[in-house]
Jmol script that loads the backbone (N, CA, C; Angstrom):
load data "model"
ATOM      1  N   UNK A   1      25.108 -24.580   5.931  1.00  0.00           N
ATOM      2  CA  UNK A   1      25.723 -23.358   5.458  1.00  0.00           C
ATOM      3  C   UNK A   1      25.618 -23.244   3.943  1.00  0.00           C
ATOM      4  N   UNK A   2      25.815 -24.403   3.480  1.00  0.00           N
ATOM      5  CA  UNK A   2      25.875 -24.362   1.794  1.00  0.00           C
ATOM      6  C   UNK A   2      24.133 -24.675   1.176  1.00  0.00           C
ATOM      7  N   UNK A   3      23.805 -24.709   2.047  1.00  0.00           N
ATOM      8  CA  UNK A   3      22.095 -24.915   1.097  1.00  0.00           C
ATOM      9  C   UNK A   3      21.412 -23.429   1.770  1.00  0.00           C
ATOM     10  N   UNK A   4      21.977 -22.766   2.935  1.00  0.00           N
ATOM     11  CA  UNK A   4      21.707 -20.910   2.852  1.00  0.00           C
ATOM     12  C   UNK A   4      22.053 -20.736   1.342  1.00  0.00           C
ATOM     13  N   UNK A   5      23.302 -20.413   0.891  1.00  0.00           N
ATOM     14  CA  UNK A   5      23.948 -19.877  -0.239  1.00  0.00           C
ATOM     15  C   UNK A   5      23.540 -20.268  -1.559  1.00  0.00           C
ATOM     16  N   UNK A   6      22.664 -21.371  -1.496  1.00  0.00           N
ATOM     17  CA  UNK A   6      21.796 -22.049  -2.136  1.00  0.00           C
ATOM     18  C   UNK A   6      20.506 -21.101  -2.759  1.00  0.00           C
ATOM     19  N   UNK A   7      19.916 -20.706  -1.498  1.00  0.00           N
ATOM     20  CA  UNK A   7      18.895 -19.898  -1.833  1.00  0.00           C
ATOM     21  C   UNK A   7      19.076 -18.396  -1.938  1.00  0.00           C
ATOM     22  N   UNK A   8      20.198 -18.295  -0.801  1.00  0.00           N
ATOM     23  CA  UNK A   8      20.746 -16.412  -0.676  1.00  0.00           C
ATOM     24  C   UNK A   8      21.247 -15.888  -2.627  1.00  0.00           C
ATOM     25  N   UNK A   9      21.827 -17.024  -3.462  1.00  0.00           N
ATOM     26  CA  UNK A   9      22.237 -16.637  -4.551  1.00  0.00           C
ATOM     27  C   UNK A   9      21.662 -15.856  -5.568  1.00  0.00           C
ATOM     28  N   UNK A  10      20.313 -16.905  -5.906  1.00  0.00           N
ATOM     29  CA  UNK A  10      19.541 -16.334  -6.584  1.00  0.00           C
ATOM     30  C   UNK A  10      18.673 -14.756  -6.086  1.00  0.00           C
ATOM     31  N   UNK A  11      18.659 -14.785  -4.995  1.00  0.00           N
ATOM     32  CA  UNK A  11      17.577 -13.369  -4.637  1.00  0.00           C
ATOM     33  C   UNK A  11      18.942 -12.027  -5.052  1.00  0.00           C
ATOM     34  N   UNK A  12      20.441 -12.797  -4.549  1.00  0.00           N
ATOM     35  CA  UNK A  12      20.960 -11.623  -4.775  1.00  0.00           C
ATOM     36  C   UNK A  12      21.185 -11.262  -5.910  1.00  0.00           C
ATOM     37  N   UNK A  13      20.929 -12.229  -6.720  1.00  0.00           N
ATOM     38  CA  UNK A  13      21.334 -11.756  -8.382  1.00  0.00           C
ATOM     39  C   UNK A  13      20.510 -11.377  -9.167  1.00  0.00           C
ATOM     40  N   UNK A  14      19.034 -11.633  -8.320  1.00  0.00           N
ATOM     41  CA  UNK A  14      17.845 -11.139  -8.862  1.00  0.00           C
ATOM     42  C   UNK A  14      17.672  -9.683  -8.301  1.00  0.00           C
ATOM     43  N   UNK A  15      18.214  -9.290  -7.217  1.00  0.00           N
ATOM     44  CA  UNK A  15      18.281  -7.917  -6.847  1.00  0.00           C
ATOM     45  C   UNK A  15      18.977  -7.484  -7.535  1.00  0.00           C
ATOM     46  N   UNK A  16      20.394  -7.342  -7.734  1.00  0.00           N
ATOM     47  CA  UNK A  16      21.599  -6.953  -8.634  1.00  0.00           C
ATOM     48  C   UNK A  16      20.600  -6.460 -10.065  1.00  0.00           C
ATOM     49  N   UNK A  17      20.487  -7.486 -10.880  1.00  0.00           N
ATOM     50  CA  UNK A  17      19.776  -7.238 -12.124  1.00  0.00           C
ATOM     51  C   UNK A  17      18.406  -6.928 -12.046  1.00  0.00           C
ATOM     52  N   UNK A  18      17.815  -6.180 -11.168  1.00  0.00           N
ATOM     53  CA  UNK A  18      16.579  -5.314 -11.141  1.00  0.00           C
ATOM     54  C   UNK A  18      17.744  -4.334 -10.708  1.00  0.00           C
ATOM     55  N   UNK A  19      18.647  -3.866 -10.107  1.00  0.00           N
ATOM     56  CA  UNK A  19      19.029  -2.960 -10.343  1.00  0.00           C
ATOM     57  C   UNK A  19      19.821  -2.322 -11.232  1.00  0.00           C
ATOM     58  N   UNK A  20      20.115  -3.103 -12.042  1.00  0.00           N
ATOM     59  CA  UNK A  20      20.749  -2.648 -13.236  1.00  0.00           C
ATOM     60  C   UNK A  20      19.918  -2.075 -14.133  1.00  0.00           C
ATOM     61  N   UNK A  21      18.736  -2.559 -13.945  1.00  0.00           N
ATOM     62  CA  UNK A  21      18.106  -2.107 -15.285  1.00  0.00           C
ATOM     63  C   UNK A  21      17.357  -1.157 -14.467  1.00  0.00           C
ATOM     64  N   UNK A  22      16.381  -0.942 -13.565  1.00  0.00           N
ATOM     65  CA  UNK A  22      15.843   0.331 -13.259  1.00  0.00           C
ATOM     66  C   UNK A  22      16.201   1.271 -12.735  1.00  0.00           C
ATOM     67  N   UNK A  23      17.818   1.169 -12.453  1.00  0.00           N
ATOM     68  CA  UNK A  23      18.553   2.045 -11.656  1.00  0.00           C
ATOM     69  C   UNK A  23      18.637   3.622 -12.747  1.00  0.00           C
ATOM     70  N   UNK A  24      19.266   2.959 -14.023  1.00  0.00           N
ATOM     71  CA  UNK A  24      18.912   4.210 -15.357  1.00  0.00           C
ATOM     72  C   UNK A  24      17.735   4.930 -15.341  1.00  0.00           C
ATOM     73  N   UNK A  25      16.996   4.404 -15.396  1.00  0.00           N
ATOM     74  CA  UNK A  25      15.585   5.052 -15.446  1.00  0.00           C
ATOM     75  C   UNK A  25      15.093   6.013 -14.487  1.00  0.00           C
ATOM     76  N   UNK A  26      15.095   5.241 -13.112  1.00  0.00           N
ATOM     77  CA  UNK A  26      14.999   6.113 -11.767  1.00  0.00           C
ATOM     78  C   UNK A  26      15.910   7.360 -11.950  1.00  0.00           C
ATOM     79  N   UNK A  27      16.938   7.253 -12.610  1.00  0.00           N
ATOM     80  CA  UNK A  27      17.929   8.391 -12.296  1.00  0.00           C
ATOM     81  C   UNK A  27      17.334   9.351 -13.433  1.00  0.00           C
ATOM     82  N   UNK A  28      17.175   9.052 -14.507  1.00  0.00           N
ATOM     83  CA  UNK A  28      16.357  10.224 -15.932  1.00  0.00           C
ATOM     84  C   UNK A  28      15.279  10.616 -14.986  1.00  0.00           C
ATOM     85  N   UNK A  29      13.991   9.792 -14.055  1.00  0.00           N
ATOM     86  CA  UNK A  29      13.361  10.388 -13.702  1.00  0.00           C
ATOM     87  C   UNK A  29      13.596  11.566 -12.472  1.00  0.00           C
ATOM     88  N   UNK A  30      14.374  11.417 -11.535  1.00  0.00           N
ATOM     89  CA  UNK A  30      14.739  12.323 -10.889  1.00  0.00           C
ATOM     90  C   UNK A  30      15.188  13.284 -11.317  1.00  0.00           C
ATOM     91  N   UNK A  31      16.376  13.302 -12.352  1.00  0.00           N
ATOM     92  CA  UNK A  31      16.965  14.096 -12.785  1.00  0.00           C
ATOM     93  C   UNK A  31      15.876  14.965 -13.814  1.00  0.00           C
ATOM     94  N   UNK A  32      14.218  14.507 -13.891  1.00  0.00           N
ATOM     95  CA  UNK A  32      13.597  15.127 -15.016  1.00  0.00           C
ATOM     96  C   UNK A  32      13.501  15.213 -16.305  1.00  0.00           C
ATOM     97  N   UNK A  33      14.584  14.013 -16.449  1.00  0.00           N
ATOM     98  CA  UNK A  33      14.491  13.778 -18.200  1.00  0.00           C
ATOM     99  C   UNK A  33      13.631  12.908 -18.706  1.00  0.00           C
ATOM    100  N   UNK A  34      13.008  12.628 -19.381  1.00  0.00           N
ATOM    101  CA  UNK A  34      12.009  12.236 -19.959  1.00  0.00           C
ATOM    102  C   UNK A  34      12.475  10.488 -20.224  1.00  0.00           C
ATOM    103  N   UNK A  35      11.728   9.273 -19.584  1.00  0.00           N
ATOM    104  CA  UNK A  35      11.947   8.460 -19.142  1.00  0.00           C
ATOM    105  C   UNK A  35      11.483   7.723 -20.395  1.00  0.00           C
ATOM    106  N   UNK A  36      11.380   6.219 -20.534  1.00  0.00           N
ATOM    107  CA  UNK A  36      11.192   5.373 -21.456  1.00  0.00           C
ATOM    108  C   UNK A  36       9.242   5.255 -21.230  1.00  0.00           C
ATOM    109  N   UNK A  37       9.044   5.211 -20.134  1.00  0.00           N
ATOM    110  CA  UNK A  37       7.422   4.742 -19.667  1.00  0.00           C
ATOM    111  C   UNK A  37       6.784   5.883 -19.331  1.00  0.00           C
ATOM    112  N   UNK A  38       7.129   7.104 -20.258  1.00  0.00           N
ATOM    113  CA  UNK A  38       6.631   8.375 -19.711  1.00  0.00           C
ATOM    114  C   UNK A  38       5.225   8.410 -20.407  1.00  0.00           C
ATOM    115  N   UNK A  39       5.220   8.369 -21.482  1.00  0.00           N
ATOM    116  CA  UNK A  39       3.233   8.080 -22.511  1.00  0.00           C
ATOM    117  C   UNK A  39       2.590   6.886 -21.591  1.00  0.00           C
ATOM    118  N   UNK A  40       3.042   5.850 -21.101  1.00  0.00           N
ATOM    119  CA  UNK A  40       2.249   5.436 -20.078  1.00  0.00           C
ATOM    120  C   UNK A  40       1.796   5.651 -18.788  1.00  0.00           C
ATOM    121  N   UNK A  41       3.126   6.904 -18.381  1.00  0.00           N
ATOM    122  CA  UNK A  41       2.985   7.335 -17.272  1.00  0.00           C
ATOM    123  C   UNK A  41       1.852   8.400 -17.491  1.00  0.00           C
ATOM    124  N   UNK A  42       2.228   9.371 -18.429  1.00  0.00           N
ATOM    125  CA  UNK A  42       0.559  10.487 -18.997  1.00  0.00           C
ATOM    126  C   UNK A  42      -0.869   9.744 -19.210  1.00  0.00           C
ATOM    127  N   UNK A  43      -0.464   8.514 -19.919  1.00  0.00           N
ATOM    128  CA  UNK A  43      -1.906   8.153 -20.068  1.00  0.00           C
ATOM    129  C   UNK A  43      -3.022   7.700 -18.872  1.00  0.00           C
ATOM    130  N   UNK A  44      -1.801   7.181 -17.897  1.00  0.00           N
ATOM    131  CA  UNK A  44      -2.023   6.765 -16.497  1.00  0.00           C
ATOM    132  C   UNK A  44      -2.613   8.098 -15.917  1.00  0.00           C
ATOM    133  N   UNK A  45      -1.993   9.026 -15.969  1.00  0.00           N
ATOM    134  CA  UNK A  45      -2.675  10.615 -15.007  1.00  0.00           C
ATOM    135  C   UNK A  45      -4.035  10.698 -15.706  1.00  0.00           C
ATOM    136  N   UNK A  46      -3.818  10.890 -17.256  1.00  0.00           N
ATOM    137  CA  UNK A  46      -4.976  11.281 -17.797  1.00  0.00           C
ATOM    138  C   UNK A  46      -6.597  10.141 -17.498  1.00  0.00           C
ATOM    139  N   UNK A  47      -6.077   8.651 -17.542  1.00  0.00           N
ATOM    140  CA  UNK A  47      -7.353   8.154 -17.211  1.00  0.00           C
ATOM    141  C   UNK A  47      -8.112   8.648 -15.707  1.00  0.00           C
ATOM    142  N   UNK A  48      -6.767   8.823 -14.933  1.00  0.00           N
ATOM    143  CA  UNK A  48      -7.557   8.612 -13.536  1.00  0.00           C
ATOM    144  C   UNK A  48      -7.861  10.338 -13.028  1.00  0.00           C
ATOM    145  N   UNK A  49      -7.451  11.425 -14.134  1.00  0.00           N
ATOM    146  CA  UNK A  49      -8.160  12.592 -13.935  1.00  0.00           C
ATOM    147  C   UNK A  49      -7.131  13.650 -12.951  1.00  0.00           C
ATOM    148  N   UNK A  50      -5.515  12.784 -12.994  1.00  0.00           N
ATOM    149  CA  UNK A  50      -4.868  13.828 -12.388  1.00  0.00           C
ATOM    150  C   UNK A  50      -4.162  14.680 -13.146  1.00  0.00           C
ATOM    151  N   UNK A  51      -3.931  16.207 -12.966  1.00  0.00           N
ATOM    152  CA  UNK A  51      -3.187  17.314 -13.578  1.00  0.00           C
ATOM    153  C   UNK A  51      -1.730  17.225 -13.306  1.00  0.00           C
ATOM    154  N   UNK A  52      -1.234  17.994 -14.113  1.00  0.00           N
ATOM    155  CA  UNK A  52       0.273  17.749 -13.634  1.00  0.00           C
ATOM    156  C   UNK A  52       0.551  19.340 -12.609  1.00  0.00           C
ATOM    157  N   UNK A  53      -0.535  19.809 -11.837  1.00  0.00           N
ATOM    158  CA  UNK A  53      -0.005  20.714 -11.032  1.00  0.00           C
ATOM    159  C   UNK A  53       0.075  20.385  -9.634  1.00  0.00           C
ATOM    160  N   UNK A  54       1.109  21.235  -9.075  1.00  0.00           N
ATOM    161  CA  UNK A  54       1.071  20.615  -7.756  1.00  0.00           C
ATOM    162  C   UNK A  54       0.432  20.635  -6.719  1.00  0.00           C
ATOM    163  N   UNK A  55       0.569  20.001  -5.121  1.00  0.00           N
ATOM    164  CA  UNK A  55      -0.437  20.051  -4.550  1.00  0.00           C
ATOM    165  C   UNK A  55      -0.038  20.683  -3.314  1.00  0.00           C
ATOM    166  N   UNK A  56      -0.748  21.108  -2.661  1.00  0.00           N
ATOM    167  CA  UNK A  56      -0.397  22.491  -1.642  1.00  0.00           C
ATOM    168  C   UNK A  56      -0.673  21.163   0.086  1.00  0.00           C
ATOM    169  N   UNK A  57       0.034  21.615   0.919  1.00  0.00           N
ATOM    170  CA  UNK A  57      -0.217  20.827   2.019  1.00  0.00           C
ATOM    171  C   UNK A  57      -1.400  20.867   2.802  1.00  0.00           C
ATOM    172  N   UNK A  58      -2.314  21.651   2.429  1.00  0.00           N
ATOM    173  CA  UNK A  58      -3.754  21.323   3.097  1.00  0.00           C
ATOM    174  C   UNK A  58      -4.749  20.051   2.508  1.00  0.00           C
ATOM    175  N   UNK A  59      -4.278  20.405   0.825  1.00  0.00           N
ATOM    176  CA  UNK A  59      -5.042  19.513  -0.046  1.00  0.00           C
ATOM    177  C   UNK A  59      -4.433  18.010   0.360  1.00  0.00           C
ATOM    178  N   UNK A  60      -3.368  17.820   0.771  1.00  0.00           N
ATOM    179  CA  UNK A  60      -2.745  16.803   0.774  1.00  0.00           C
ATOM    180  C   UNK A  60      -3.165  16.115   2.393  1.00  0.00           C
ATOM    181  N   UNK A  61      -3.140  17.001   3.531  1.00  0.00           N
ATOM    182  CA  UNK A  61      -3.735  16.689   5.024  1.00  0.00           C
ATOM    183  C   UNK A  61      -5.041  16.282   4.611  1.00  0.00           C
ATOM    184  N   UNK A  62      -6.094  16.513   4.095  1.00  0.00           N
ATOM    185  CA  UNK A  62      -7.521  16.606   3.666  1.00  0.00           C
ATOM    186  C   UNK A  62      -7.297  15.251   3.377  1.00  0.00           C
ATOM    187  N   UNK A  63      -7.083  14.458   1.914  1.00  0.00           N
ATOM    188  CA  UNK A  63      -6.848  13.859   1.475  1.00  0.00           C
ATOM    189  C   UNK A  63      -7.124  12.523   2.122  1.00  0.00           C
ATOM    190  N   UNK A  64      -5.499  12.676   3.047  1.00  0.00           N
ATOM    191  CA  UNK A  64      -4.889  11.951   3.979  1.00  0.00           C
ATOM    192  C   UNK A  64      -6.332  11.765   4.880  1.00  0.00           C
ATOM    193  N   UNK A  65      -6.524  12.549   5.997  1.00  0.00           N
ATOM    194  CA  UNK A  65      -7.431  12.069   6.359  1.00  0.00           C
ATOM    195  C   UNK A  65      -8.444  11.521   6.312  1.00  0.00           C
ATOM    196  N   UNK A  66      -9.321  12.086   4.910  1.00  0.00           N
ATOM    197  CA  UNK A  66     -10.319  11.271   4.552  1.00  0.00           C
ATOM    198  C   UNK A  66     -10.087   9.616   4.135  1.00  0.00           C
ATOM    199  N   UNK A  67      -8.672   9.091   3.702  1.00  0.00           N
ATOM    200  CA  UNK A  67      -8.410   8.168   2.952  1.00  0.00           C
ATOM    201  C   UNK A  67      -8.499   7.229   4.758  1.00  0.00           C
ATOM    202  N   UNK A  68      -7.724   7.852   5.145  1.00  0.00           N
ATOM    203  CA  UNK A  68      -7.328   7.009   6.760  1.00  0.00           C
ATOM    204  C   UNK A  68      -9.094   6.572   7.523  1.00  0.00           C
ATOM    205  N   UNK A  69     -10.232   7.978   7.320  1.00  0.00           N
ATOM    206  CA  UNK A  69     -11.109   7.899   8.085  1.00  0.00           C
ATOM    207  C   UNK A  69     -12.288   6.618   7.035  1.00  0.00           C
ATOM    208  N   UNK A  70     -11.724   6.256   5.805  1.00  0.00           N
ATOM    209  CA  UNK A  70     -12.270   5.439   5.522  1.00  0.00           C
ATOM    210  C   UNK A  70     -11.904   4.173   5.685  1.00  0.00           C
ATOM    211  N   UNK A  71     -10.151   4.098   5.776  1.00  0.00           N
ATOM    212  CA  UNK A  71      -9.623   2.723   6.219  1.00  0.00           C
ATOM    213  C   UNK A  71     -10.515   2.283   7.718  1.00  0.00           C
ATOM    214  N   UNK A  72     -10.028   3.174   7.976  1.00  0.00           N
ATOM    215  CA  UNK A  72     -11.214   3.049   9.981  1.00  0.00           C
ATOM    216  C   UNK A  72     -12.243   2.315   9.938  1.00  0.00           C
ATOM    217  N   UNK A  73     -13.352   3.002   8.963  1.00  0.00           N
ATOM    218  CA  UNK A  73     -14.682   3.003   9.010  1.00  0.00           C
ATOM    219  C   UNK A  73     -14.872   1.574   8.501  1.00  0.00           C
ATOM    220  N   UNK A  74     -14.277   0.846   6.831  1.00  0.00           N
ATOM    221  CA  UNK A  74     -14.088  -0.161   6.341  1.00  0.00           C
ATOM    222  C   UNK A  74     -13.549  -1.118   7.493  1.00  0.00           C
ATOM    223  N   UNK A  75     -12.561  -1.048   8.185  1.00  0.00           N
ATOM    224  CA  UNK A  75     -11.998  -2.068   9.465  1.00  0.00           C
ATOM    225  C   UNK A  75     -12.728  -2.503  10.398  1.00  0.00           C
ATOM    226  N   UNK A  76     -13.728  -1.327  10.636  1.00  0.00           N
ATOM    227  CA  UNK A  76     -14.591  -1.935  12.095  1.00  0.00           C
ATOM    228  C   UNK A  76     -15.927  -2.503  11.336  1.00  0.00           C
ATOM    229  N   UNK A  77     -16.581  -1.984  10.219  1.00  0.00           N
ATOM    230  CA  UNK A  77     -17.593  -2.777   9.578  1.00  0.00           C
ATOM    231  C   UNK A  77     -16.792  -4.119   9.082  1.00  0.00           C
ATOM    232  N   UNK A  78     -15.852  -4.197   8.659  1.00  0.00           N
ATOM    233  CA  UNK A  78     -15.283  -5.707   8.828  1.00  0.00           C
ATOM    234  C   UNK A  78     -15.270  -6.663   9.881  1.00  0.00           C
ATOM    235  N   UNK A  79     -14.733  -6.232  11.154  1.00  0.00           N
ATOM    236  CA  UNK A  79     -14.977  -6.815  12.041  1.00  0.00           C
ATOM    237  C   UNK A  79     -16.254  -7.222  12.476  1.00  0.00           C
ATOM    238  N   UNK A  80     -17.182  -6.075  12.486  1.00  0.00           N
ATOM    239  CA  UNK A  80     -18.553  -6.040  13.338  1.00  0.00           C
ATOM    240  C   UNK A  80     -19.334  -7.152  11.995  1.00  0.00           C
ATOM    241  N   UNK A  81     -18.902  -7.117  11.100  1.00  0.00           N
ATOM    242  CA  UNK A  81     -20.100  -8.474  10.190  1.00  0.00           C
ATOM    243  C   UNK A  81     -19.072  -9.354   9.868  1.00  0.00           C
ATOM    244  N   UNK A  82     -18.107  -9.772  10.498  1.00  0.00           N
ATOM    245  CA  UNK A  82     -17.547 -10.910   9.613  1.00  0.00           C
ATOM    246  C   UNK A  82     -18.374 -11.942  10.045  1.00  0.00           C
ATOM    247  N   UNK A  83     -18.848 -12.231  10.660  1.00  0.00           N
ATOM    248  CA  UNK A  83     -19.838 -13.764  10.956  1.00  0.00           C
ATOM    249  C   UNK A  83     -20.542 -14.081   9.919  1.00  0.00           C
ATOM    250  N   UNK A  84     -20.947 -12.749   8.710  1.00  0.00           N
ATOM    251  CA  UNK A  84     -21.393 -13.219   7.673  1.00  0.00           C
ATOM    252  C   UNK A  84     -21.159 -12.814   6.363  1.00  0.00           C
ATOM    253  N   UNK A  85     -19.897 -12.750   6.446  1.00  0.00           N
ATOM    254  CA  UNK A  85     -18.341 -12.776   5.033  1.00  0.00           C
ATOM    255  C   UNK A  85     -18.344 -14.179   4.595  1.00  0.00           C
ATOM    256  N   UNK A  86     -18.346 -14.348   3.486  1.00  0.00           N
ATOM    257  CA  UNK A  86     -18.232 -15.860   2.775  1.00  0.00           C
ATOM    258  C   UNK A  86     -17.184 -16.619   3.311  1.00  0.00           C
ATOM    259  N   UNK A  87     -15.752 -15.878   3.739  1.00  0.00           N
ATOM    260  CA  UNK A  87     -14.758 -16.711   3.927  1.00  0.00           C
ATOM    261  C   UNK A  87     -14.683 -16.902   5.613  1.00  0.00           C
ATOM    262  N   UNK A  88     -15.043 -17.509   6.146  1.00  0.00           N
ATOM    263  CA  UNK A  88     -15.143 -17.513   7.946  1.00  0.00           C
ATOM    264  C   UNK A  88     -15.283 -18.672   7.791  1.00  0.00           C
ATOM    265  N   UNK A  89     -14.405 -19.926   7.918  1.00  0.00           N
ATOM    266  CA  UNK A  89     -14.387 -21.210   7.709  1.00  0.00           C
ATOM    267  C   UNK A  89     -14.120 -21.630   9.570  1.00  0.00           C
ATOM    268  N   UNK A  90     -13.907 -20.496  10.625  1.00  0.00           N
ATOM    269  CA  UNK A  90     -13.863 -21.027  11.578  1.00  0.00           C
ATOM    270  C   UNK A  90     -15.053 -20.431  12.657  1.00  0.00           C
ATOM    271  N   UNK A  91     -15.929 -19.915  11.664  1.00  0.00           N
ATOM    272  CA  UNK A  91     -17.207 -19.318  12.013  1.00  0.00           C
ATOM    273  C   UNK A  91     -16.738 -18.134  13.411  1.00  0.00           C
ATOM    274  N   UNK A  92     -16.235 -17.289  13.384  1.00  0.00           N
ATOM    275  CA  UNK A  92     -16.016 -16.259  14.311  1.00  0.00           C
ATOM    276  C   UNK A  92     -17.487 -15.303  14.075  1.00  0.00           C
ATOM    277  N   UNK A  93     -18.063 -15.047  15.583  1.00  0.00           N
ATOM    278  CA  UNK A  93     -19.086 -13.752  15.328  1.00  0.00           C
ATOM    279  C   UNK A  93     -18.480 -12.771  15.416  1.00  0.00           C
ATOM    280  N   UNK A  94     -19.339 -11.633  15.394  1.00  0.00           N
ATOM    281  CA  UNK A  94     -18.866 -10.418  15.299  1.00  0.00           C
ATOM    282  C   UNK A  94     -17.880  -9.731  16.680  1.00  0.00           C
ATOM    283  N   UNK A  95     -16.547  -8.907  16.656  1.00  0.00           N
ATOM    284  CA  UNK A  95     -15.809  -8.265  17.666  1.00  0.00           C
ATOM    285  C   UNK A  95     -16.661  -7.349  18.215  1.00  0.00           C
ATOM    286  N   UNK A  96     -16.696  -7.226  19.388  1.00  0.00           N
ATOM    287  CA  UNK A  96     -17.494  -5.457  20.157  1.00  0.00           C
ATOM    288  C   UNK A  96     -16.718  -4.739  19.671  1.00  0.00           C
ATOM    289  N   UNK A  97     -17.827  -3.374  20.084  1.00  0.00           N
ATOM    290  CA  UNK A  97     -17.907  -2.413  18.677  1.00  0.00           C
ATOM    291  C   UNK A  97     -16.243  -2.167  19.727  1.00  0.00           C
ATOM    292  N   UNK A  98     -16.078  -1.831  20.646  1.00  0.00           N
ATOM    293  CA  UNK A  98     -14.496  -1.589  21.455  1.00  0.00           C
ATOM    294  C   UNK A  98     -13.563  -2.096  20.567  1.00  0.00           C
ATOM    295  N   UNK A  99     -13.966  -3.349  20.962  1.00  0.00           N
ATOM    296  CA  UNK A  99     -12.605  -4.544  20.441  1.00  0.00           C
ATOM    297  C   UNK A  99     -12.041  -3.811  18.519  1.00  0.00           C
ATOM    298  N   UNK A 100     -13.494  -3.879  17.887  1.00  0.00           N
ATOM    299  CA  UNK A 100     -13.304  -3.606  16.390  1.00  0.00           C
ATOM    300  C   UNK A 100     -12.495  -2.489  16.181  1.00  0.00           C
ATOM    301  N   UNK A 101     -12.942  -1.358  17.180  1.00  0.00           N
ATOM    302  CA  UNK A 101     -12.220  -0.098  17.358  1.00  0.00           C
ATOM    303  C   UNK A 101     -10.828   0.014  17.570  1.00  0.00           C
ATOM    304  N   UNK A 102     -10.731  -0.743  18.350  1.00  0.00           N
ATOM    305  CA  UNK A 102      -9.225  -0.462  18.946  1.00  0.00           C
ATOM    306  C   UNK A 102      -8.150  -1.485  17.624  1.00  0.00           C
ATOM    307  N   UNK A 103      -8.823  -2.579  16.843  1.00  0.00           N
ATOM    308  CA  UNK A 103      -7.967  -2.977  16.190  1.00  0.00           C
ATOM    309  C   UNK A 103      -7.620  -2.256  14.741  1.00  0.00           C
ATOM    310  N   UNK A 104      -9.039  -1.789  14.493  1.00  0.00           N
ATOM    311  CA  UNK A 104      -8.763  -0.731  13.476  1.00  0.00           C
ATOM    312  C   UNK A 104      -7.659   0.252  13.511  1.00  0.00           C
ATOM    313  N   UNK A 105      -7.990   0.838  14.488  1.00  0.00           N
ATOM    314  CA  UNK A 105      -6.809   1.847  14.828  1.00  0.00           C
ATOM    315  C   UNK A 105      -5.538   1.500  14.855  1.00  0.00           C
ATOM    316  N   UNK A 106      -5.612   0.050  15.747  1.00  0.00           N
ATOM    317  CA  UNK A 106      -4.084  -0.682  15.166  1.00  0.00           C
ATOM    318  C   UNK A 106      -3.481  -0.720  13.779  1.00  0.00           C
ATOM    319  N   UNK A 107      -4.572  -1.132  13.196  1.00  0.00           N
ATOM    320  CA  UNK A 107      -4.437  -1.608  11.507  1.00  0.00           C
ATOM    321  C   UNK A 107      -4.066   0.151  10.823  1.00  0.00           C
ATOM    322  N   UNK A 108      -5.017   0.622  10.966  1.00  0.00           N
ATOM    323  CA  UNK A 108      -4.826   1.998  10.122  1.00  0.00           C
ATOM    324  C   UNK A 108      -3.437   2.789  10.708  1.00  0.00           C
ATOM    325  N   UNK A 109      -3.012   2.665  11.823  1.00  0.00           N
ATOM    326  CA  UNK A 109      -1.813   3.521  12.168  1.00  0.00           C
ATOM    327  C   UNK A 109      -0.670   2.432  12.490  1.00  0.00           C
ATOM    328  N   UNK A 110      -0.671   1.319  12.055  1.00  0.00           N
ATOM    329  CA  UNK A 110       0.146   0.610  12.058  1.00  0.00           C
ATOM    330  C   UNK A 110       1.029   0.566  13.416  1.00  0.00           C
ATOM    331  N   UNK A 111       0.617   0.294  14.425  1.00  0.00           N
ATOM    332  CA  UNK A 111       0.913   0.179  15.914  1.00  0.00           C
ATOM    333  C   UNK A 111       0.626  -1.630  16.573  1.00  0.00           C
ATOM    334  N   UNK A 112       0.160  -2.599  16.225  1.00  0.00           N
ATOM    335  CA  UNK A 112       0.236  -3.340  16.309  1.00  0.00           C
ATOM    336  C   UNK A 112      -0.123  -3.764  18.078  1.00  0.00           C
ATOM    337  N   UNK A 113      -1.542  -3.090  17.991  1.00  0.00           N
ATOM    338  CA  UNK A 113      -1.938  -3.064  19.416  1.00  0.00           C
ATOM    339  C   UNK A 113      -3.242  -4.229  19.215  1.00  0.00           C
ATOM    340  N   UNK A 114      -3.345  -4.994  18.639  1.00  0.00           N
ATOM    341  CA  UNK A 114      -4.806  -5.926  18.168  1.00  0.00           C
ATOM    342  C   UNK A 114      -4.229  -7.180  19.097  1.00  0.00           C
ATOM    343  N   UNK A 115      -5.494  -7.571  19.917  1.00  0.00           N
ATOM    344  CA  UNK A 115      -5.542  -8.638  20.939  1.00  0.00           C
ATOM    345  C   UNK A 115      -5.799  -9.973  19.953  1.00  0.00           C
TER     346      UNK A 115
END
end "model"
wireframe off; spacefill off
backbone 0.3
color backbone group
């Protein structure tokens, strides 16, 4: 019981004091006031080319899908060549193209259907 409280201590006091200190901040940002990490937050949009306008729900479905139809595509070419990925230390060949399929889909929609 006393070596739980041992370890439970520190995480809770390490939670506590992450919330002390970003709890302020989170709240200026919701509330829209101009935050301490805001020039890093602009410089951050500006490298990677985003505007500060908003985005309409088609642009955002689009998006979405394309991002998901590449997780897919990346998952089953993982599977189908891992036999010759550097790290296969227990030498597995490649899953059928089925098998690769169906775990992808696990993986990308987070359903946890992989044999």
């Amino acid at each position: 019981m006393f070596s739980n409280l041992i370890f439970f201590a520190p995480v809770l006091i390490g939670l506590t004091g992450a919330a002390l200190v970003l709890g302020p901040y989170m709240a200026a940002v919701y509330q829209g006031r101009v935050g301490a990490l805001r020039p890093v937050e602009n410089a951050l949009y500006r490298l990677c080319g985003i505007s500060g306008a908003g985005q309409q729900w088609t642009g955002y479905a689009r998006r979405f899908c394309c991002s998901t139809r590449q997780a897919l595509w990346f998952c089953i070419s993982f599977w189908r060549t891992q036999q010759w990925l550097p790290v296969n230390p227990q030498g597995f060949g490649p899953m059928s193209p089925d098998q690769a399929f169906n775990t992808a889909i696990s993986f990308v929609t987070d359903t946890n259907w992989q044999s």
